[in-house]
N, C-alpha and C positions, 0 to 999 in steps of 0.2 A: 246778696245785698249786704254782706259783711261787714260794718263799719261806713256804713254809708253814710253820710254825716247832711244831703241835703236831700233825702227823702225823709218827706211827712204826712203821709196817706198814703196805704196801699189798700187796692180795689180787687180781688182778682175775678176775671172772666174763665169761665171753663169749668175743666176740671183738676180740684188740688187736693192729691190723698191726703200728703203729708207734708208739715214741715220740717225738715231735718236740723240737725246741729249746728247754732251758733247762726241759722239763716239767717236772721236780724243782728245777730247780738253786735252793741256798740253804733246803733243806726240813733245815736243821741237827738234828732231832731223828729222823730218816729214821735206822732200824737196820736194818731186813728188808723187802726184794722180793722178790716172785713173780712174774715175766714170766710171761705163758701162754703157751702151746704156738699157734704159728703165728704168734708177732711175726715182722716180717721187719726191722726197722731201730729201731735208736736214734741218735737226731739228738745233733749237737752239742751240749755242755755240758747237756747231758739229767740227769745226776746230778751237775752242777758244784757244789763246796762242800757236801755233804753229809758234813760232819764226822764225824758219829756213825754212817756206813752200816757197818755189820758183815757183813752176807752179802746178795748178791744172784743170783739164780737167771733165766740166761739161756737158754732154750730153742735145741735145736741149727737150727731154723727160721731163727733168727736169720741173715740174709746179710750185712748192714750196720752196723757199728760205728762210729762217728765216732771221730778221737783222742784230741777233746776231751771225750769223755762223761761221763770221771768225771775229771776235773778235779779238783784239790784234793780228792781222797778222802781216806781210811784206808790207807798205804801196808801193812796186815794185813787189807785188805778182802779176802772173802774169795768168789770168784767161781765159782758151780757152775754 
């Protein structure tokens, strides 16, 4: 979803281990995530430059965070 420019909610159904690198980054109209229950990692600049991100929803599953994941965020992003 690289630079997607008119995605603004992603939902996912299923199962999602991980996000890898750069998945998001540059999706500038990106407001709302839902990670699901049983991700274990978000890669590197995974949500990098996602200007417009307002709330994302990380499952405590989650073991791995890169530093770089939100990069250039919303410094009132708002992290559950």
């Amino acid at each position: 979803f690289n630079g997607c420019i008119y995605l603004k909610k992603v939902n996912f159904n299923g199962t999602v281990l991980s996000i890898d690198k750069s998945a998001f980054e540059g999706c500038c109209n990106l407001r709302e995530i839902e990670l699901p229950d049983g991700l274990q990692y978000i890669g590197n600049f995974a949500f990098q430059s996602c200007e417009h991100l307002e709330r994302i929803t990380i499952p405590l599953t989650t073991e791995i965070i890169y530093f770089n994941a939100f990069r250039n965020t919303p410094n009132n992003l708002k992290i559950l």
